[in-house]
Biopython code that builds the backbone (N, CA, C, O; Angstrom):
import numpy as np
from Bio.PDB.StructureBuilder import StructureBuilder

atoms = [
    (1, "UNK", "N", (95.479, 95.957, 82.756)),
    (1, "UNK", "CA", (95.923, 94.673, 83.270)),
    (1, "UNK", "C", (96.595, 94.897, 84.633)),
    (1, "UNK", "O", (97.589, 95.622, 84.678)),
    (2, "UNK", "N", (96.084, 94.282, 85.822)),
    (2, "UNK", "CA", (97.058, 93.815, 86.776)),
    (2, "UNK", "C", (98.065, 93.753, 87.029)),
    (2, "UNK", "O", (98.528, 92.755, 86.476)),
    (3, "UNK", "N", (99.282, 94.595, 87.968)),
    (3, "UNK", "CA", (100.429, 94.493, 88.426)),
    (3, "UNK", "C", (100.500, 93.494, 88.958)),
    (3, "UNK", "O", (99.857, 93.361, 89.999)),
    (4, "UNK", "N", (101.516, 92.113, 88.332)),
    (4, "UNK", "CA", (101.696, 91.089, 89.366)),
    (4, "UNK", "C", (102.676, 91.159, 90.838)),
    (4, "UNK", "O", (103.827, 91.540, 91.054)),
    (5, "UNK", "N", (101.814, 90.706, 91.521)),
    (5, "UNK", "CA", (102.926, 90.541, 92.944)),
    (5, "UNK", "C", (103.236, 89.375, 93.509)),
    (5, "UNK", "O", (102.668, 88.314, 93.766)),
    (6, "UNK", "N", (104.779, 90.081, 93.691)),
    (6, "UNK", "CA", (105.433, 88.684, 94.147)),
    (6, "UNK", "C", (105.997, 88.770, 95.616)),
    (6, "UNK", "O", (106.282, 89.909, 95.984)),
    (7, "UNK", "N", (106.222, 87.655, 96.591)),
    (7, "UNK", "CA", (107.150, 87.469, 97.602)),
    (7, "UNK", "C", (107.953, 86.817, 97.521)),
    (7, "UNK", "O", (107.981, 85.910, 96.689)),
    (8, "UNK", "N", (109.175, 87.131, 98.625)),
    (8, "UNK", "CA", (110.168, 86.611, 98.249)),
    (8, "UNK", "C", (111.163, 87.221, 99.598)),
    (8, "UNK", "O", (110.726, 88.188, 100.221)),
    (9, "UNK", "N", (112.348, 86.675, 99.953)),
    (9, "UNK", "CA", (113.258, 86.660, 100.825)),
    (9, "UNK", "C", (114.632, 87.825, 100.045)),
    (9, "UNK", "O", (115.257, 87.444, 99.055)),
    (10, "UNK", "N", (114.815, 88.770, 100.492)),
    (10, "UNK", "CA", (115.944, 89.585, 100.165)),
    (10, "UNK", "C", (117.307, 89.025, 100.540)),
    (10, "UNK", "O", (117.634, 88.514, 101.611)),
    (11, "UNK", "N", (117.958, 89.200, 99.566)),
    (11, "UNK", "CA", (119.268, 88.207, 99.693)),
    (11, "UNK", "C", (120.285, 89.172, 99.608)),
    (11, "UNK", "O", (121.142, 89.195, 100.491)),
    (12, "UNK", "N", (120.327, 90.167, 98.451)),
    (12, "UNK", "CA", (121.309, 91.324, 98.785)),
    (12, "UNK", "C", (120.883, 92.882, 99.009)),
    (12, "UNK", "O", (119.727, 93.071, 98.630)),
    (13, "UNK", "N", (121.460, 93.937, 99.479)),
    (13, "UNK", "CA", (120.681, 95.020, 99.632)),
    (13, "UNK", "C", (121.825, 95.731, 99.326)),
    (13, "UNK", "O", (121.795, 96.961, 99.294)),
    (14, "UNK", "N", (123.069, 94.953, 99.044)),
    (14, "UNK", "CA", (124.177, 96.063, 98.933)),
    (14, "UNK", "C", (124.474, 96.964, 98.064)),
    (14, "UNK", "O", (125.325, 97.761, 98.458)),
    (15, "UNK", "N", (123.926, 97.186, 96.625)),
    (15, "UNK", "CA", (123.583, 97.871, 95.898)),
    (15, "UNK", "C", (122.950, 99.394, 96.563)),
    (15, "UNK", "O", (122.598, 99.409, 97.742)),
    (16, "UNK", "N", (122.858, 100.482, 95.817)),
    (16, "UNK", "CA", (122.373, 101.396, 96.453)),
    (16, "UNK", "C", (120.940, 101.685, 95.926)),
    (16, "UNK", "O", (120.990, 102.052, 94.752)),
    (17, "UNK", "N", (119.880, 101.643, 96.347)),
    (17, "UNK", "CA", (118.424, 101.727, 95.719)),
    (17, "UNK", "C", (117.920, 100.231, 94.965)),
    (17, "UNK", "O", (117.052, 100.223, 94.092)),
    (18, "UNK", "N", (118.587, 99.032, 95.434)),
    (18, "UNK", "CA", (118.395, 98.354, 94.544)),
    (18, "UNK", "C", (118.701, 96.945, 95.662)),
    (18, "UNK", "O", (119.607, 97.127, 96.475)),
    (19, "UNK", "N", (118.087, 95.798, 95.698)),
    (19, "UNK", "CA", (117.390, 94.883, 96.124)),
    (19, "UNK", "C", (117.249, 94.046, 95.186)),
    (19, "UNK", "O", (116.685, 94.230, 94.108)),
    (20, "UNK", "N", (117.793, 93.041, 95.601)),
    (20, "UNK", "CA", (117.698, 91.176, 95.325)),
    (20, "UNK", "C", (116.495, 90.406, 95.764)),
    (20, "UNK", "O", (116.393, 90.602, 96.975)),
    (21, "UNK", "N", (115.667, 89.729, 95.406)),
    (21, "UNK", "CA", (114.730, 89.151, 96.209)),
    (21, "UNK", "C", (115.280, 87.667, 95.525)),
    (21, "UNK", "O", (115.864, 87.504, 94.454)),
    (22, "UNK", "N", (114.969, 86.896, 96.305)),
    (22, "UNK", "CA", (114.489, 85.511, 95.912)),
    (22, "UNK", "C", (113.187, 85.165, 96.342)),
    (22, "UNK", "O", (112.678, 85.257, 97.459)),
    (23, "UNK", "N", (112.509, 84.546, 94.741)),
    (23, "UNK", "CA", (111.182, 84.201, 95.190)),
    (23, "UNK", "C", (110.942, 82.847, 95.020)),
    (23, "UNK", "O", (111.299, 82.318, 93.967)),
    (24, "UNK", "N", (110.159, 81.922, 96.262)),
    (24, "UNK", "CA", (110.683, 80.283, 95.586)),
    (24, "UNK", "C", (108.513, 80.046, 95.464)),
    (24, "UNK", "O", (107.552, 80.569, 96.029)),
    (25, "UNK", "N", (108.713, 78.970, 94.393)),
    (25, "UNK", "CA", (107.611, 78.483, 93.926)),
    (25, "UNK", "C", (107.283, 76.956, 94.261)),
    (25, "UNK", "O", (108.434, 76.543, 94.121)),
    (26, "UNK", "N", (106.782, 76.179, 94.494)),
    (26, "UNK", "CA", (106.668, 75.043, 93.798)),
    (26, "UNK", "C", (105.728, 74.045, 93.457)),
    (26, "UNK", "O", (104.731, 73.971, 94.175)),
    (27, "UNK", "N", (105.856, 73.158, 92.381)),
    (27, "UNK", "CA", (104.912, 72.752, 91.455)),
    (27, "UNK", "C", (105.558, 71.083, 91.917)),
    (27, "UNK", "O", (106.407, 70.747, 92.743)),
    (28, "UNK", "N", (104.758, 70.349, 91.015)),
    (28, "UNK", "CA", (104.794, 68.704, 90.618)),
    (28, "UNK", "C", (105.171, 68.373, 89.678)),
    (28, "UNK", "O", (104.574, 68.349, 88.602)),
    (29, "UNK", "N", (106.287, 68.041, 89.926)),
    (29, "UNK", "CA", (106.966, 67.669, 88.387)),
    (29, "UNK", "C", (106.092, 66.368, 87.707)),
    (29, "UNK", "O", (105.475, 65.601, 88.447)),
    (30, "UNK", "N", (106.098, 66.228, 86.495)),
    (30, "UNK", "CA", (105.459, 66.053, 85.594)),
    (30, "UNK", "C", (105.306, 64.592, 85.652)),
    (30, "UNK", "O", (104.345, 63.923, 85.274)),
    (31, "UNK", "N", (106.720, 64.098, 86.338)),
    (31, "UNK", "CA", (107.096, 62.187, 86.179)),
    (31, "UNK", "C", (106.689, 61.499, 86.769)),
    (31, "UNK", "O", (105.848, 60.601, 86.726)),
    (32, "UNK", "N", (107.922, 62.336, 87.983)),
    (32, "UNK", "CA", (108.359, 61.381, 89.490)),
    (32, "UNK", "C", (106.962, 61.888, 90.448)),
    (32, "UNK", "O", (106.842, 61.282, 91.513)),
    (33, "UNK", "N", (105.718, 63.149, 90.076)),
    (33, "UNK", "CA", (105.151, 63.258, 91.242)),
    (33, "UNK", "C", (105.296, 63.799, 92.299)),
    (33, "UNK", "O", (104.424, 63.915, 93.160)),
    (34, "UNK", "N", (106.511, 64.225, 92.362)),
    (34, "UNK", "CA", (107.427, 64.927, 93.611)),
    (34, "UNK", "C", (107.250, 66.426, 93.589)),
    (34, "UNK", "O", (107.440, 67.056, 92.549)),
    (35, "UNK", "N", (106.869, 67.041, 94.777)),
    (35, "UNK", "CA", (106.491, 68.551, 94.710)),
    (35, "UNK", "C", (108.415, 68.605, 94.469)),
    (35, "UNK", "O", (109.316, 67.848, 94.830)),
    (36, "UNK", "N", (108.389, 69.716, 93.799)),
    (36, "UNK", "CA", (110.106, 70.293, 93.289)),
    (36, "UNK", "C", (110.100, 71.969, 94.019)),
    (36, "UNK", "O", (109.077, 72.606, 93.768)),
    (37, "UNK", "N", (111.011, 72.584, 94.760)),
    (37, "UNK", "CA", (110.975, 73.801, 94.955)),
    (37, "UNK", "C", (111.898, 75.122, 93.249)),
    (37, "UNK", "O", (112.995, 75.139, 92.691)),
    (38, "UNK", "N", (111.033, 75.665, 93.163)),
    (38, "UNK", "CA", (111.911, 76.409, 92.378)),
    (38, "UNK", "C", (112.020, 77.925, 92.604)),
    (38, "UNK", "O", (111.026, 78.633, 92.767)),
    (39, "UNK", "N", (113.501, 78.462, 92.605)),
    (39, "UNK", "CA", (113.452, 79.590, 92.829)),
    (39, "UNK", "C", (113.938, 80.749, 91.470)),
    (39, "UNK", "O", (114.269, 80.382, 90.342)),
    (40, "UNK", "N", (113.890, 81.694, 91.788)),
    (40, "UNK", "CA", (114.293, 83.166, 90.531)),
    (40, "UNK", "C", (114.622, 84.537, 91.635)),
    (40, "UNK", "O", (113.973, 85.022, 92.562)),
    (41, "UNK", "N", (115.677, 84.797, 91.147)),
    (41, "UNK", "CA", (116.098, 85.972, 91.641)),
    (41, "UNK", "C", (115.536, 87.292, 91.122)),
    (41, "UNK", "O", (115.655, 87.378, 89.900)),
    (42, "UNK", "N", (114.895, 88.457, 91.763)),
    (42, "UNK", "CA", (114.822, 89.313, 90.551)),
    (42, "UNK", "C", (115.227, 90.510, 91.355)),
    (42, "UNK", "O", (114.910, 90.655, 92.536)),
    (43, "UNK", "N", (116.078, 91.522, 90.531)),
    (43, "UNK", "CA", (116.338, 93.151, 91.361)),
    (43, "UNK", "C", (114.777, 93.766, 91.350)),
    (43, "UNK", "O", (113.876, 93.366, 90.614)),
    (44, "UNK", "N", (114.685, 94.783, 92.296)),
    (44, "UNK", "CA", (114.277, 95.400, 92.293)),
    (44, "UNK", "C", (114.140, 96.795, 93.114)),
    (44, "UNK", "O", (114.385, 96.812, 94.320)),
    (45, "UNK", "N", (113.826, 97.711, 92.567)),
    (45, "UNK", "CA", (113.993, 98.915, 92.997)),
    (45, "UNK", "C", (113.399, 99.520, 94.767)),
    (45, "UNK", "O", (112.244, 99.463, 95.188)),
    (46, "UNK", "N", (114.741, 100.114, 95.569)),
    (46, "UNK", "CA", (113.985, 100.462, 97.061)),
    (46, "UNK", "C", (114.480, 101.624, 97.027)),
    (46, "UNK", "O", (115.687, 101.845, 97.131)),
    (47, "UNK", "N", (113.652, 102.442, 96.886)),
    (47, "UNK", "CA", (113.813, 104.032, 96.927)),
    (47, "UNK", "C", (114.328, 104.302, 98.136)),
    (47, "UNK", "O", (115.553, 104.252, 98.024)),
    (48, "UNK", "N", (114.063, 104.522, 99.062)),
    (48, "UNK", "CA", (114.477, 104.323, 100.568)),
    (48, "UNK", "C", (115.387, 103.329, 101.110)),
    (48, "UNK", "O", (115.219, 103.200, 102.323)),
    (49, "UNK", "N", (116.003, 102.822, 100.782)),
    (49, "UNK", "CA", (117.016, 101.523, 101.231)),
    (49, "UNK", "C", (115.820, 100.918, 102.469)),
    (49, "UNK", "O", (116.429, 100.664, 103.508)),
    (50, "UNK", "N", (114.831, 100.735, 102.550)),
    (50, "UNK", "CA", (114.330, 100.071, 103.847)),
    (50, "UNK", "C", (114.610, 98.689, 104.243)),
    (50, "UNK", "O", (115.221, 98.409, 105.274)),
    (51, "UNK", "N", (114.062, 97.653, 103.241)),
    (51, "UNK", "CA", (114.535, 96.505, 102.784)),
    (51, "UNK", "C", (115.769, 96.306, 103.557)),
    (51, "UNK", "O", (116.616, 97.199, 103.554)),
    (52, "UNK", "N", (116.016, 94.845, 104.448)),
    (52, "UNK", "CA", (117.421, 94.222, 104.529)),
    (52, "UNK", "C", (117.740, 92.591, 104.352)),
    (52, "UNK", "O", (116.988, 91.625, 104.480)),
    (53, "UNK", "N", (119.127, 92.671, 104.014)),
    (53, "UNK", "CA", (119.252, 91.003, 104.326)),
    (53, "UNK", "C", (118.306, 90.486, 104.935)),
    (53, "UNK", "O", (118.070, 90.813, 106.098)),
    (54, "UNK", "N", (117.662, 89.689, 104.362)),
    (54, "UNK", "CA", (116.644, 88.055, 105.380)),
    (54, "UNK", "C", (115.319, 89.179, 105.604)),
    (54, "UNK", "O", (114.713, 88.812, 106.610)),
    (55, "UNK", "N", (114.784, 90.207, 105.106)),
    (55, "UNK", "CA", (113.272, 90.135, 105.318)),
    (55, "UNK", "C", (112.496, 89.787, 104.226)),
    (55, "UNK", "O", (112.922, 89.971, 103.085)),
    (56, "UNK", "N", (111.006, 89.128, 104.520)),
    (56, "UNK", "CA", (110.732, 89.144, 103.569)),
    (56, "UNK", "C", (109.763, 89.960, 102.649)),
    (56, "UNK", "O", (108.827, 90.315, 103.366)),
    (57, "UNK", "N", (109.624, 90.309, 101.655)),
    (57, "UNK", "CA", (109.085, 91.471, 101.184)),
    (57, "UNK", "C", (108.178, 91.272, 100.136)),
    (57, "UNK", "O", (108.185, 90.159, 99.611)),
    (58, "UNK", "N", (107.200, 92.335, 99.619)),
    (58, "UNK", "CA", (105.897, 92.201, 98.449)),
    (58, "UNK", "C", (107.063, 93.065, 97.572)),
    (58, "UNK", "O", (107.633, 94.056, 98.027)),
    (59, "UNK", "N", (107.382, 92.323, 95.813)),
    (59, "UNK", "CA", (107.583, 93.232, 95.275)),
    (59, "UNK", "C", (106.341, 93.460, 93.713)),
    (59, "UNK", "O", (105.287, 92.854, 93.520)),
    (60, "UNK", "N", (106.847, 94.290, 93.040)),
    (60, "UNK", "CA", (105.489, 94.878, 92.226)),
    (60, "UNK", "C", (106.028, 95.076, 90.888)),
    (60, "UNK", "O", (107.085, 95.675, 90.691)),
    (61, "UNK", "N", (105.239, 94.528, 89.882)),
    (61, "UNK", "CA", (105.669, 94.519, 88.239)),
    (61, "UNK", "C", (105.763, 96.165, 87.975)),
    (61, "UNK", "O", (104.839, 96.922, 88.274)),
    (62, "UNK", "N", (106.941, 96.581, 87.408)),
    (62, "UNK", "CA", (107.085, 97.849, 87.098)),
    (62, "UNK", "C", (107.442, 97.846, 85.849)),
    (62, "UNK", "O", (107.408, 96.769, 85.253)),
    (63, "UNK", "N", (107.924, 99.207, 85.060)),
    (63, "UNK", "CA", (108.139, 99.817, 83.812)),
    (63, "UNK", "C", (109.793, 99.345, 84.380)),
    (63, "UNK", "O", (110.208, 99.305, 85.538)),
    (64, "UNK", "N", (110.466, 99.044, 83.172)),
    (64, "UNK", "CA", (112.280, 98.745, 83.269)),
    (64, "UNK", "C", (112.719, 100.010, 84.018)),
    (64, "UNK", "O", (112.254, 101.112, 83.729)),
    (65, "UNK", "N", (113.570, 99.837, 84.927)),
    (65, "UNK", "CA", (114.276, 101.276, 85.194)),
    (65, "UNK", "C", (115.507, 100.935, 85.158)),
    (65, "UNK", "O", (115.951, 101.954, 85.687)),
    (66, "UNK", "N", (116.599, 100.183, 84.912)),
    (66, "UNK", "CA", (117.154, 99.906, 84.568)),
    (66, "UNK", "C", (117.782, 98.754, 83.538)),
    (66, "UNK", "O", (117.141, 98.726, 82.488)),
    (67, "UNK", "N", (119.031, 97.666, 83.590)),
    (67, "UNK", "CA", (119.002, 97.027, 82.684)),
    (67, "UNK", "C", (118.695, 95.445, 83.087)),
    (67, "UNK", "O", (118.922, 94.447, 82.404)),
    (68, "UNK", "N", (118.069, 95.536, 84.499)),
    (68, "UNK", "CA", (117.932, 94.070, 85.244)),
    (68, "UNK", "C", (116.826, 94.654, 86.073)),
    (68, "UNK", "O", (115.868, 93.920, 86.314)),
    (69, "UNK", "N", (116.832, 95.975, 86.576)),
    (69, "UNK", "CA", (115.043, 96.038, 87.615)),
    (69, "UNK", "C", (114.017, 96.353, 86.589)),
    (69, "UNK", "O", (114.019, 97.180, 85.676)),
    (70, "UNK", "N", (113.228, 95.567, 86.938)),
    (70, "UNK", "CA", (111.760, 95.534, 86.397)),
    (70, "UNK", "C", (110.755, 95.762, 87.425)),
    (70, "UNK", "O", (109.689, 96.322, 87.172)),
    (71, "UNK", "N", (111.095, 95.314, 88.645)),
    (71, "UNK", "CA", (110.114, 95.406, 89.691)),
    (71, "UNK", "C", (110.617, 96.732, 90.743)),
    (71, "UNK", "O", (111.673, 97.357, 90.646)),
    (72, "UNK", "N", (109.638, 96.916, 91.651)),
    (72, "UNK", "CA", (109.667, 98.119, 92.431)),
    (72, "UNK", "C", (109.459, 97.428, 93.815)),
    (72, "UNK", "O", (108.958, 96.319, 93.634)),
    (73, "UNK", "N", (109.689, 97.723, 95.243)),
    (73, "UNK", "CA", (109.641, 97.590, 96.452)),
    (73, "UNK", "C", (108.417, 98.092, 96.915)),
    (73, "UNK", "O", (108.098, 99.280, 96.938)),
    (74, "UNK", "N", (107.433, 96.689, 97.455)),
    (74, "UNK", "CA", (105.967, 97.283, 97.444)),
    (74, "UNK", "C", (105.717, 97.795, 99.460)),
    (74, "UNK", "O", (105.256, 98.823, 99.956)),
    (75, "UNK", "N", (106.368, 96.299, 100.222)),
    (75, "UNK", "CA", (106.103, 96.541, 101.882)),
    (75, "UNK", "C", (106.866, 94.995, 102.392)),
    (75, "UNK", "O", (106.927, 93.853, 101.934)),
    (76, "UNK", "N", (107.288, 95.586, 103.379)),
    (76, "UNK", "CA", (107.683, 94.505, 104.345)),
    (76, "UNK", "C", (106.473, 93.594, 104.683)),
    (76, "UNK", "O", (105.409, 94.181, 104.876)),
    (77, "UNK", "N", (106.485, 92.289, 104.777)),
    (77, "UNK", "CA", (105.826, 91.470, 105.749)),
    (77, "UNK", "C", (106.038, 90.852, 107.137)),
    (77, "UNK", "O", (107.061, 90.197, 107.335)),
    (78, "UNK", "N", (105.308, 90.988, 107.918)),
    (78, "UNK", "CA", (105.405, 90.631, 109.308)),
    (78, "UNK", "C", (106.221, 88.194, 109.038)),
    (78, "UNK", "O", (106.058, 87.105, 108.489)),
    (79, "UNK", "N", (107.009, 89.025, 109.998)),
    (79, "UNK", "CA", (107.267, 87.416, 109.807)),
    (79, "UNK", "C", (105.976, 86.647, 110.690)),
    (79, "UNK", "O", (106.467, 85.525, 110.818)),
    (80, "UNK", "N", (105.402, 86.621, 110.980)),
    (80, "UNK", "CA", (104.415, 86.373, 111.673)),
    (80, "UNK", "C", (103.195, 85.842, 110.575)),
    (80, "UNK", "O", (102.424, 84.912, 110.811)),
    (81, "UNK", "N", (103.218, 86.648, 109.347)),
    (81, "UNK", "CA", (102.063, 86.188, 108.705)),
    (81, "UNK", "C", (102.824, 85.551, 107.354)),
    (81, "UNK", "O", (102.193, 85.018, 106.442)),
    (82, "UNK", "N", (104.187, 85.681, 107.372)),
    (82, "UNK", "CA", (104.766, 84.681, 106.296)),
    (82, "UNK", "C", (104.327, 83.471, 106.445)),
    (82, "UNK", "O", (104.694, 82.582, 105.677)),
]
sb = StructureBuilder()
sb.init_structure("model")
sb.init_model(0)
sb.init_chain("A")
sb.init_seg("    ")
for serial, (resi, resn, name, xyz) in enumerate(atoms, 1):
    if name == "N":
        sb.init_residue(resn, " ", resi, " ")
    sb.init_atom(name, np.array(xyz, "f"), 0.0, 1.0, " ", f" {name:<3s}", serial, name[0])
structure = sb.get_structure()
């Protein structure tokens, strides 16, 4: 099965090896019709501290490595093609 990937905006990096993303989605709510934005935070692992505040980044479904990262630090994206 497929590693899912996600993007998303890094919000904290202050941790050591370890990265915040926020990733926002959004759908049509069901009623009103109205596109809704929704977001989820998830850690994930940066071996390299590369990652900083405000870039935005690919991260990648991993094995738990701890008790909140699940995901791993896949590559920066050019703000250009965000």
């Amino acid at each position: 099965m497929p590693k899912r990937i996600l993007q998303g905006v890094v919000t904290s990096d202050k941790n050591d090896k370890t990265i915040v993303v926020k990733v926002e989605r959004r759908l049509l709510h069901p009623v009103f019709k109205k596109t809704v934005r929704l977001s989820k935070k998830y850690h994930a692992h940066d071996e390299l501290n590369v990652a900083k505040t405000g870039d935005v980044v690919r991260i990648e479904e991993t094995r738990p490595l701890s008790k909140l990262k699940r995901w791993s630090f896949v590559s920066k994206v050019d703000a250009s093609k965000a």
